[in-house]
C-alpha positions in Angstrom: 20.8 -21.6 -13.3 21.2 -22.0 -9.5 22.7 -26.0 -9.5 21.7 -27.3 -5.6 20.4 -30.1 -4.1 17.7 -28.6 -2.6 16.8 -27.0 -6.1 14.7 -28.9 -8.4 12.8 -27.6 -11.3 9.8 -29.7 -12.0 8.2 -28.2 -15.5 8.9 -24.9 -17.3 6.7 -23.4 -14.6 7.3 -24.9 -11.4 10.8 -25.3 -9.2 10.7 -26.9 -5.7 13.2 -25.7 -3.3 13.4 -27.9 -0.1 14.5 -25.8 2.8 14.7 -26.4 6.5 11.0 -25.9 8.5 12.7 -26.0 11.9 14.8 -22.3 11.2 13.9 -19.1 10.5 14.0 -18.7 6.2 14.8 -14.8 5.5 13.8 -13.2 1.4 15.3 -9.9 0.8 12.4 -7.6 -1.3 15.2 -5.4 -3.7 13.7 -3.3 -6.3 14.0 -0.3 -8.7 17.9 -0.9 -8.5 17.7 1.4 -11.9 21.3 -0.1 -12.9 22.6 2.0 -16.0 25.8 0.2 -16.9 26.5 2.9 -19.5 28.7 6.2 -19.4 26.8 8.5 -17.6 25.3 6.4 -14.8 28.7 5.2 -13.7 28.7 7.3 -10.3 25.2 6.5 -9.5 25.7 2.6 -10.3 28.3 2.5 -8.1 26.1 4.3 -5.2 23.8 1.6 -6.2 25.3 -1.6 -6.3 27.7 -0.8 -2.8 23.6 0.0 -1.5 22.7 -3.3 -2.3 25.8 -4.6 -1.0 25.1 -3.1 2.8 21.7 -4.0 2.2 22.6 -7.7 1.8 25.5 -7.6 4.6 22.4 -6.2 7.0 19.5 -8.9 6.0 22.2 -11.6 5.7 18.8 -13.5 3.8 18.5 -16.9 2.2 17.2 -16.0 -1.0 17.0 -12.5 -3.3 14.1 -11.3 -4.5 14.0 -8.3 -7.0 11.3 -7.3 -7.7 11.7 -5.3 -11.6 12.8 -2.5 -13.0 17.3 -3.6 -11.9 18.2 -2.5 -15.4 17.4 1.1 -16.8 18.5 1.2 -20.7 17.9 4.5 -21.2 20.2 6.5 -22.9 19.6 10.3 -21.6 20.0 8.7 -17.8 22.5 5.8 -18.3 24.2 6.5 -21.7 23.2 2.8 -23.3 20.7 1.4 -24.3 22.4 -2.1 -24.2 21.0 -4.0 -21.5 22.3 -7.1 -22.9 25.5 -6.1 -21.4 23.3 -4.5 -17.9 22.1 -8.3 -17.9 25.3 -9.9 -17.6 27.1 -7.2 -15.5 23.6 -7.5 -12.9 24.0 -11.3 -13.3 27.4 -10.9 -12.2 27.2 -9.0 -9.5 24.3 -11.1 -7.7 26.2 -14.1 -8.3 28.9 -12.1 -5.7 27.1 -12.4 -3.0 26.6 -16.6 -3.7 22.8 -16.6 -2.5 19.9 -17.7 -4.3 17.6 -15.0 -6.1 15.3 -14.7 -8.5 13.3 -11.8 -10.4 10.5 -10.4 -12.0 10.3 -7.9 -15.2 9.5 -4.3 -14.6 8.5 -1.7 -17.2 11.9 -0.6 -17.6 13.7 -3.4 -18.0 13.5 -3.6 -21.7 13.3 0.5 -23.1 12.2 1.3 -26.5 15.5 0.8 -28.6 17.2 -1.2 -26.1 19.3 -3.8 -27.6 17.2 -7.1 -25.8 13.3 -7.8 -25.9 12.5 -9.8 -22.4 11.9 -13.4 -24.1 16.0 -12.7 -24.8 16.8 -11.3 -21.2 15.0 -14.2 -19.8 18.0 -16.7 -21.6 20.7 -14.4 -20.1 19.1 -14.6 -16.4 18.7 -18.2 -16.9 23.0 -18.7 -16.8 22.9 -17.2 -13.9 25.1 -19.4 -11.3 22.9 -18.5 -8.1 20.1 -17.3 -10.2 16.2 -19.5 -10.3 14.2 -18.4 -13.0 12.0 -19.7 -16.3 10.2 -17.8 -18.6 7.1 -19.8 -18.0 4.1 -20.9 -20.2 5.0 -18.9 -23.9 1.5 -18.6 -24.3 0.8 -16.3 -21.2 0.7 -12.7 -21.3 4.0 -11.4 -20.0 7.8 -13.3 -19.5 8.7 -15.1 -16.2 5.3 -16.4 -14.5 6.2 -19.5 -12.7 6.3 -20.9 -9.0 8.8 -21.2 -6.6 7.7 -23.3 -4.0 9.5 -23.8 -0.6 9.3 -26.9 0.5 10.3 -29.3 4.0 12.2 -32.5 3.2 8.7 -34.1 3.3 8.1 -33.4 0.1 5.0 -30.8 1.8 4.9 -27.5 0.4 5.3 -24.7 3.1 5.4 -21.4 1.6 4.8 -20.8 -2.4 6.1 -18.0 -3.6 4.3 -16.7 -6.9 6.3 -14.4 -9.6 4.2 -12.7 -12.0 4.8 -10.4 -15.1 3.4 -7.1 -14.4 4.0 -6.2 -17.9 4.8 -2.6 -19.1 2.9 -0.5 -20.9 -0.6 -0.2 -22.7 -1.6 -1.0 -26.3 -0.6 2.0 -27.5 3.1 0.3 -26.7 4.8 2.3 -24.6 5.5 5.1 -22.0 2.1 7.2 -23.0 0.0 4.8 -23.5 -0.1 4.1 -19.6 0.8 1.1 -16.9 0.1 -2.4 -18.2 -1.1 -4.6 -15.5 -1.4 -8.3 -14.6 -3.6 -9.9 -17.4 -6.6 -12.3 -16.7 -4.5 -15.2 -18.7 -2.3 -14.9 -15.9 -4.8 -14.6 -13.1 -6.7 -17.6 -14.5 -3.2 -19.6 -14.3 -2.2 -17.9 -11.1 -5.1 -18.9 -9.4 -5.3 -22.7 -10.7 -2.1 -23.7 -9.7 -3.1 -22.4 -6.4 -6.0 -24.3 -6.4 -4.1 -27.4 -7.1 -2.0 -26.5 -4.1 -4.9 -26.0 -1.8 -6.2 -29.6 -3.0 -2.9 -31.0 -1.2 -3.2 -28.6 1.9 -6.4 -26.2 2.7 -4.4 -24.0 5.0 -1.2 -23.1 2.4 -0.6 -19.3 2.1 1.2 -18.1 -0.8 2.9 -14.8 -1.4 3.2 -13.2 -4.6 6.0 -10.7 -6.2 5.6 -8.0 -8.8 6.7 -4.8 -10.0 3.6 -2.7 -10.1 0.9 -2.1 -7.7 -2.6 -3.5 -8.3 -5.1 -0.7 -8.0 -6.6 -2.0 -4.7 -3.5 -1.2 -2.7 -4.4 2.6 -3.7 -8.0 1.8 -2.7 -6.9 0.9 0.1 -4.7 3.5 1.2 -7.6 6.1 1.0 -10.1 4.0 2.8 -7.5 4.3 5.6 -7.0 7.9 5.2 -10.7 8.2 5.5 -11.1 6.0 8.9 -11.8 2.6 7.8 -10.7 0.2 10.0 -10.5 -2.9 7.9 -7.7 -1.5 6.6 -4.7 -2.0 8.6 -1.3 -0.3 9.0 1.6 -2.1 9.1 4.6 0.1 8.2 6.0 2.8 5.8 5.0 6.2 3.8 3.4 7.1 0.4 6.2 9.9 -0.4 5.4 10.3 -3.9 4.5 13.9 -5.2 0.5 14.4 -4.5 0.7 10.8 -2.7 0.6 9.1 -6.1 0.2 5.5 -7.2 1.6 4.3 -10.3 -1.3 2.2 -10.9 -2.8 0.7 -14.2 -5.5 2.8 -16.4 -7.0 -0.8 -17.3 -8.8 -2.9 -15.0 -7.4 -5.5 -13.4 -8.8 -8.5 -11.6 -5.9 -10.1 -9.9 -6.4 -8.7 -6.7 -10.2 -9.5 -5.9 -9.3 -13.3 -7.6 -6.4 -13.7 -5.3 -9.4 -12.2 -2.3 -11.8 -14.8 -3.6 -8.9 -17.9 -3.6 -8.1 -17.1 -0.3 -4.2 -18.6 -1.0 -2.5 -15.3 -1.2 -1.5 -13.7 1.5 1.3 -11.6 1.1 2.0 -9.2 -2.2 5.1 -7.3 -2.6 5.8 -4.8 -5.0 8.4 -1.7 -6.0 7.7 0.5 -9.1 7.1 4.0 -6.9 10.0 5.1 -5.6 9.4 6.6 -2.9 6.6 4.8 -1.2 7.4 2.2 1.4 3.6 1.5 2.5 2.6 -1.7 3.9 -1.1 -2.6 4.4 -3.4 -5.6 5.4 -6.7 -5.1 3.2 -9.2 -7.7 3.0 -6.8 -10.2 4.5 -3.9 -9.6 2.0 -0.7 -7.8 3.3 0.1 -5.6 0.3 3.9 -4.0 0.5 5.9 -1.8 -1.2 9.6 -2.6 -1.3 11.8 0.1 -0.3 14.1 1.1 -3.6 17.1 1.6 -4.3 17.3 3.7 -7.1 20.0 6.5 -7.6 19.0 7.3 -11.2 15.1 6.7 -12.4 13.7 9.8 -10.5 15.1 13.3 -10.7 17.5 14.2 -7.6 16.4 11.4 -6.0 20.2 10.8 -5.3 19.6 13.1 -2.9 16.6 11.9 -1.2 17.2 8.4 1.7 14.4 7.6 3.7 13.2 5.5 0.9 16.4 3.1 0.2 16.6 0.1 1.4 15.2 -3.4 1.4 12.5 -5.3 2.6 13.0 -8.7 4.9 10.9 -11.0 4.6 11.3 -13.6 7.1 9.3 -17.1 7.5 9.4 -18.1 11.2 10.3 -21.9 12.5 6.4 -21.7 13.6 5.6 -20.5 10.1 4.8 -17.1 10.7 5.6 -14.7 8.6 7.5 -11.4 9.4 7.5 -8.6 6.9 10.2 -5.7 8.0 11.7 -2.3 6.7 16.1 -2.8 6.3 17.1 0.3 5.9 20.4 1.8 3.9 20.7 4.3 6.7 19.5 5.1 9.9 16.1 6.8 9.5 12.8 6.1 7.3 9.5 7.6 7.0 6.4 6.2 8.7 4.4 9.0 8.8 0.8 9.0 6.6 -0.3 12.1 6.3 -3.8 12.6 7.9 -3.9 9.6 9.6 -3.0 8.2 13.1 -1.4 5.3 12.7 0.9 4.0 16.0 4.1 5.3 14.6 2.4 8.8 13.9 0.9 8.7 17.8 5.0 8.4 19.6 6.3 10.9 17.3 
């Protein structure tokens, strides 16, 4: 566990991280890193992991984010399905770079057959030297739901960041049985500790990280294709094939909560590839991170205007800054059918 002054974890759900309110605070979004660790990845990993690298030279941030999915324990793609040993080689390497981060679960993080269930990943992360993270309340739904919040030296908190358990897969248990989603245990939790929050300060905004999308963002998306207004552009592409969200079959009811608490601002996700969107919907800035997988997707090796990372910056005045860092020098901001600014200079 990340040992720091500024570092202090209050309950098996809470850590308080004192940073400085007068300067800028910078959070680097990574997600789908798809890390095999095994045989046959060992070309793509090291694409990979020298694209995180350049990614983290570029956003120089103050904390890492990643946001699920950094192992892949599959054997046809990687060759393993140990990712006790992806744990601790990921651990390592983001130790490197000797910056804070933290993570969230995705749905590939633990494969059928892999040698670790996430209640056992969770210990490994945990030994992490630069690493914050607890595998929250046992009895929610999911591993890893617990607060970060950043705090001044006054003890007041500025920006709380939320990390939440998307889960992974239906009851049917796996792949075919369709996207899990966040589950109302969590929401209910979610959205009291925020409430607590807002008892201490009315105005707090939060932010919250996940792997998969809530089914709003997609709601959202066609709105805008079909000339709402409320719904507002802020950067990126959906790139996947038939402009496809990997979205839950189940209902979910954390996005019209978070609405309805008014705390959340800010939701970042990966999980699709190759979709970078980011939009403002009923006052919530919902953003997907760009990836950096070389080895989930089919020739997507091959493909670029997707990888990257995502800054996320906290301004001296409290603002907040979400922005595209690219691996290379070109990305996609074109939605199809729909004038957005970027689509109106091209």
């Amino acid at each position: 566990m990340f040992n720091s002054v500024n570092l202090k974890q209050t309950d098996n759900e809470t850590f308080i991280y004192i940073i400085d309110k007068h300067k800028d605070f910078k959070i680097l979004q990574l997600t789908d890193l798809h890390l095999g660790f095994g045989f046959i990845s060992r070309k793509k990993d090291k694409l990979a992991l020298n694209a995180v690298t350049k990614i983290i030279h570029k956003a120089k941030p103050d904390m890492i984010v990643l946001t699920g999915d950094s192992i892949f324990p599959f054997l046809p793609k990687a060759g393993t399905l140990n990712n006790r040993k992806q744990a601790y080689k990921l651990m390592k390497f983001m130790d490197s770079f000797a910056i804070p981060y933290t993570l969230v679960f995705g749905n590939h993080d633990c494969e059928m057959g892999s040698t670790c269930n996430k209640e056992e990943l969770a210990q490994i992360y945990k030994k992490g030297k630069y690493c914050i993270f607890t595998e929250g309340r046992k009895e929610l739904t999911g591993v890893g739901n617990f607060f970060i919040n950043l705090t001044g030296s006054d003890g007041n908190a500025l920006l709380p960041l939320v990390m939440l358990d998307s889960n992974m897969y239906g009851e049917g248990g796996w792949f075919y049985s369709g996207f899990d989603r966040i589950h109302d245990d969590q929401v209910e939790w979610c959205m009291n500790r925020l409430n607590d929050l807002k008892k201490c300060n009315p105005d707090i905004k939060a932010m919250a990280f996940f792997h998969m999308p809530p089914a709003e963002f997609k709601e959202a998306y066609r709105k805008m294709k079909l000339g709402d207004k409320s719904v507002i552009y802020q950067h990126g592409s959906i790139a996947e094939k038939n402009e496809h969200f990997g979205i839950s079959k189940f209902e979910g009811t954390f996005f019209n909560k978070a609405v309805e608490n008014g705390v959340i601002k800010w939701m970042f996700c990966g999980h699709d590839h190759l979709n970078t969107l980011s939009l403002i919907y009923k006052g919530i800035q919902m953003t997907y991170g760009m990836s950096i997988d070389y080895l989930g997707y089919k020739d997507i090796d091959k493909s670029y205007i997707q990888r990257g990372g995502t800054l996320i910056t906290r301004k001296a005045d409290g603002q907040v800054t979400v922005n595209m860092v690219p691996l290379g020098a070109v990305v996609s901001t074109r939605v199809r059918g729909v004038n957005t600014p970027q689509n109106n200079e091209k």
